[in-house]
NURO-302735 format. One record per residue: residue number from 1; residue in one letter; x, y, z of N, C-alpha, C in turn. Coordinates in nm, 4 decimals. Each point is the difference from the previous one (the first is absolute). Layout:
N
+-----+------+----------+----------+----------+----------+----------+----------+----------+----------+----------+
:  nr : rest :   n.east :  n.north :     n.up :  ca.east : ca.north :    ca.up :   c.east :  c.north :     c.up :
+-----+------+----------+----------+----------+----------+----------+----------+----------+----------+----------+
: NUM :    A :        X :        Y :        Z :        X :        Y :        Z :        X :        Y :        Z :
...
+-----+------+----------+----------+----------+----------+----------+----------+----------+----------+----------+
//
This chain:
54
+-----+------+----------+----------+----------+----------+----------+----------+----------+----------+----------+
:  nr : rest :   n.east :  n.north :     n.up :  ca.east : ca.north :    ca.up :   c.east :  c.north :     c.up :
+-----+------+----------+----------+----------+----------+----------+----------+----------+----------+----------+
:   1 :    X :   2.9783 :  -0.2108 :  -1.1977 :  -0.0283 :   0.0867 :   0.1131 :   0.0121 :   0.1475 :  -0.0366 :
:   2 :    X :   0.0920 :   0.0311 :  -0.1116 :  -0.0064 :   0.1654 :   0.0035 :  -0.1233 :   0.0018 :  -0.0780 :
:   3 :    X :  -0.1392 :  -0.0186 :  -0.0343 :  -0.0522 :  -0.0005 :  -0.0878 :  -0.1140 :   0.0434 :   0.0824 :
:   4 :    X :  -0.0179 :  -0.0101 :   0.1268 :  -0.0923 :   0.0421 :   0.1172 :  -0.0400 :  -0.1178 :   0.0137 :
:   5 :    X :   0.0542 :  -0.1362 :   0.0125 :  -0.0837 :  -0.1126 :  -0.0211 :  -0.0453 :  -0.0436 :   0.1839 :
:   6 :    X :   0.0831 :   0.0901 :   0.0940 :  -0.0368 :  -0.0446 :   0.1458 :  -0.0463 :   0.1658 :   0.0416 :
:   7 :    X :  -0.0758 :   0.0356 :  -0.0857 :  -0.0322 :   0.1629 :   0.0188 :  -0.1327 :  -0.0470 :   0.1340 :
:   8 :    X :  -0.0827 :  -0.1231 :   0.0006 :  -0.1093 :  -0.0387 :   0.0579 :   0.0785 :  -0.0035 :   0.1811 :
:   9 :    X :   0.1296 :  -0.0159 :   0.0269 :   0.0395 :  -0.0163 :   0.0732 :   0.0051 :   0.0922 :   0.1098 :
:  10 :    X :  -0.0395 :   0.1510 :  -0.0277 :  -0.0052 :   0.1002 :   0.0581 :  -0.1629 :   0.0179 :   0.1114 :
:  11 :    X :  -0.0820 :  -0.0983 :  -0.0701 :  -0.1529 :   0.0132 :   0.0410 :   0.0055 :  -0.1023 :   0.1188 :
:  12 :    X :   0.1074 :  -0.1161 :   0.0333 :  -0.0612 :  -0.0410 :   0.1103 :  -0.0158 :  -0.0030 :   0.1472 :
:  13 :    X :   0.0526 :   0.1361 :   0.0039 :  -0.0724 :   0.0862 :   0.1692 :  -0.1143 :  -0.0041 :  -0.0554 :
:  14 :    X :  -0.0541 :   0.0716 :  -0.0908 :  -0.1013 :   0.0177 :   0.0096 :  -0.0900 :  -0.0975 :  -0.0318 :
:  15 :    X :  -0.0003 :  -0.1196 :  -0.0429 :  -0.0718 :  -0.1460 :   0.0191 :  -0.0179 :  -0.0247 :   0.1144 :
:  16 :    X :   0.1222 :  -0.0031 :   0.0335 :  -0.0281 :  -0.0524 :   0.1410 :  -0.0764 :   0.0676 :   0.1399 :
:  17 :    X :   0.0127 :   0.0988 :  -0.0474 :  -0.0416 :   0.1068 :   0.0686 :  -0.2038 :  -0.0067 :  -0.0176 :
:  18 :    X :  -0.0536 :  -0.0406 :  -0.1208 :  -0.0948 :  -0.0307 :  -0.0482 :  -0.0061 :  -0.1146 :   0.0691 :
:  19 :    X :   0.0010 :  -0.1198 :  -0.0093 :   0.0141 :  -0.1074 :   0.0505 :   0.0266 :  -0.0061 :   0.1179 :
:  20 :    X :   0.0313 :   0.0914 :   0.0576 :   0.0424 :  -0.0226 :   0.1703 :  -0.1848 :   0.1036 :   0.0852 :
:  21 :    X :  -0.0224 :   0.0726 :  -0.1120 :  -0.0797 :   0.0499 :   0.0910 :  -0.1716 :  -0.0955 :  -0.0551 :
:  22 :    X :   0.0210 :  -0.0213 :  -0.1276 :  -0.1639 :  -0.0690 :  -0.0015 :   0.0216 :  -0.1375 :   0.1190 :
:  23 :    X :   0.0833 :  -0.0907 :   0.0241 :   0.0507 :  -0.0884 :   0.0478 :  -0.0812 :   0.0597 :   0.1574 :
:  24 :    X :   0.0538 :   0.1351 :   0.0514 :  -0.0279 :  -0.0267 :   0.1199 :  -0.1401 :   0.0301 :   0.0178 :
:  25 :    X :  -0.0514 :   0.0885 :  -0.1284 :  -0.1835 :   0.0456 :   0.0367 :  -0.0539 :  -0.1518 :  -0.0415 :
:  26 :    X :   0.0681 :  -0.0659 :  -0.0678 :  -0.0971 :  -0.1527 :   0.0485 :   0.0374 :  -0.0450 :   0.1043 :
:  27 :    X :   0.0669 :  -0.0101 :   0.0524 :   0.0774 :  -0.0241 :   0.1796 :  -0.1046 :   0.0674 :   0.0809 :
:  28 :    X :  -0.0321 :   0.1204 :  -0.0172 :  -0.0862 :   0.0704 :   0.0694 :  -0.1515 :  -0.0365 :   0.0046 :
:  29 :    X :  -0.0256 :   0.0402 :  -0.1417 :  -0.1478 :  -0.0077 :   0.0011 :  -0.0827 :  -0.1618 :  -0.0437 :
:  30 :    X :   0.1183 :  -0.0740 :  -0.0221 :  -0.0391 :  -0.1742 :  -0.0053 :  -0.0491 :   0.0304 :  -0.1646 :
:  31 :    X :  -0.0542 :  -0.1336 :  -0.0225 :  -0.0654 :   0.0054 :  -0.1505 :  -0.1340 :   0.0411 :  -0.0336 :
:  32 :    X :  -0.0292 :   0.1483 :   0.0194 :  -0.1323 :   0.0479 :  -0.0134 :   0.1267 :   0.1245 :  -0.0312 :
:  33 :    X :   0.1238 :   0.0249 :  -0.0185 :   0.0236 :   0.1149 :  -0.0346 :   0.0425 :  -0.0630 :  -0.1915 :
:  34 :    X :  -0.0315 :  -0.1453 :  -0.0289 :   0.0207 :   0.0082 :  -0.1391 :  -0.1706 :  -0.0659 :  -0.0162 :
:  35 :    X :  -0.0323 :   0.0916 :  -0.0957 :  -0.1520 :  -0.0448 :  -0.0597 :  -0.0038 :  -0.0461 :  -0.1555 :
:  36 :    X :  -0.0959 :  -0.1134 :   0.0244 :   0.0021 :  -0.0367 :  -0.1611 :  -0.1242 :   0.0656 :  -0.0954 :
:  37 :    X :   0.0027 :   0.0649 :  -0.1052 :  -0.1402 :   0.0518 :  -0.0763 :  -0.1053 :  -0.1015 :  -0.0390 :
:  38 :    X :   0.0692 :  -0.1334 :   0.0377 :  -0.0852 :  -0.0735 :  -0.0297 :  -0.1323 :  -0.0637 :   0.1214 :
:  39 :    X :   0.0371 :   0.0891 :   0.0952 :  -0.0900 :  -0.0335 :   0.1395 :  -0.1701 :   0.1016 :  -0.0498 :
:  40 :    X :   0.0789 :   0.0960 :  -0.0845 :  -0.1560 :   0.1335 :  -0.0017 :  -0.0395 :  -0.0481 :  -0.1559 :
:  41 :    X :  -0.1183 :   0.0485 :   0.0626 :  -0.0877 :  -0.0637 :  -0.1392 :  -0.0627 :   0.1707 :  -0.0520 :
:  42 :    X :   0.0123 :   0.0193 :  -0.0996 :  -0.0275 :   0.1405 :  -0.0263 :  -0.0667 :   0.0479 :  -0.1660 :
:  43 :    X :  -0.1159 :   0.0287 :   0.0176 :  -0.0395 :   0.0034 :  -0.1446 :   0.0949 :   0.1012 :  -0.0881 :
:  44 :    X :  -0.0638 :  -0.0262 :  -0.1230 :   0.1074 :   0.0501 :  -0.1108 :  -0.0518 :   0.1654 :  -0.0149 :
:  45 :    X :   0.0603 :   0.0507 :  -0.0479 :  -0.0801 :   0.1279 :  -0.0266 :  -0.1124 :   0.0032 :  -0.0927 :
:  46 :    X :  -0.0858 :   0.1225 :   0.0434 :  -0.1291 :  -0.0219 :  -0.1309 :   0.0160 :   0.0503 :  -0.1478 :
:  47 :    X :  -0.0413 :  -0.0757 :  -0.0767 :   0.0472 :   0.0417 :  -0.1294 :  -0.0614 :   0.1012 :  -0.0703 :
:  48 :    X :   0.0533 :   0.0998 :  -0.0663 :  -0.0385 :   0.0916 :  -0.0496 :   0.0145 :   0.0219 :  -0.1212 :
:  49 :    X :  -0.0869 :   0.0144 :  -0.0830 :   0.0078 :   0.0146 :  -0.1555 :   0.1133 :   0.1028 :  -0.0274 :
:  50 :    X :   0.1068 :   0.0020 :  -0.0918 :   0.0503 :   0.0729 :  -0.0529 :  -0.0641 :   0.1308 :  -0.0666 :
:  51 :    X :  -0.0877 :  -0.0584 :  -0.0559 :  -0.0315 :   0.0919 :  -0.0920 :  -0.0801 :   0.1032 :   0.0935 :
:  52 :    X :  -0.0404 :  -0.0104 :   0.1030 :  -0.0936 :   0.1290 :   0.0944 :   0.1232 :   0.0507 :   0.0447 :
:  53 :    X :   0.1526 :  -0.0661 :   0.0299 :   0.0540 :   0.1317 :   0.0748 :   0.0599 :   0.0902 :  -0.1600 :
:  54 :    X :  -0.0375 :  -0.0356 :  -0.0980 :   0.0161 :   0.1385 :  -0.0906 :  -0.0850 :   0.0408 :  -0.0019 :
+-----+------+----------+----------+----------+----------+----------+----------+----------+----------+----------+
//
């Protein structure tokens, strides 16, 4: 313990504090406030030769 080995112990207001508030905006806004990337379909960017942007 003197070594800082419960140094992590100081952060959990603030976990919880994290955790207490995403908790309630899904409470709030139901499950359309977490989105998956896998719902959008989105082309890739266009490719561009290297050698023209020198």
């Amino acid at each position: 313990l003197t070594l800082g080995g419960t140094f992590f112990l100081a952060f959990w207001p603030l976990i919880l504090v994290t955790i207490a508030a995403f908790s309630a905006c899904y409470l709030y806004f139901g499950p359309s406030f977490v989105h998956f990337a896998s719902n959008r379909s989105t082309d890739p960017p266009p490719y561009i030769d290297p050698y023209v942007l020198l």
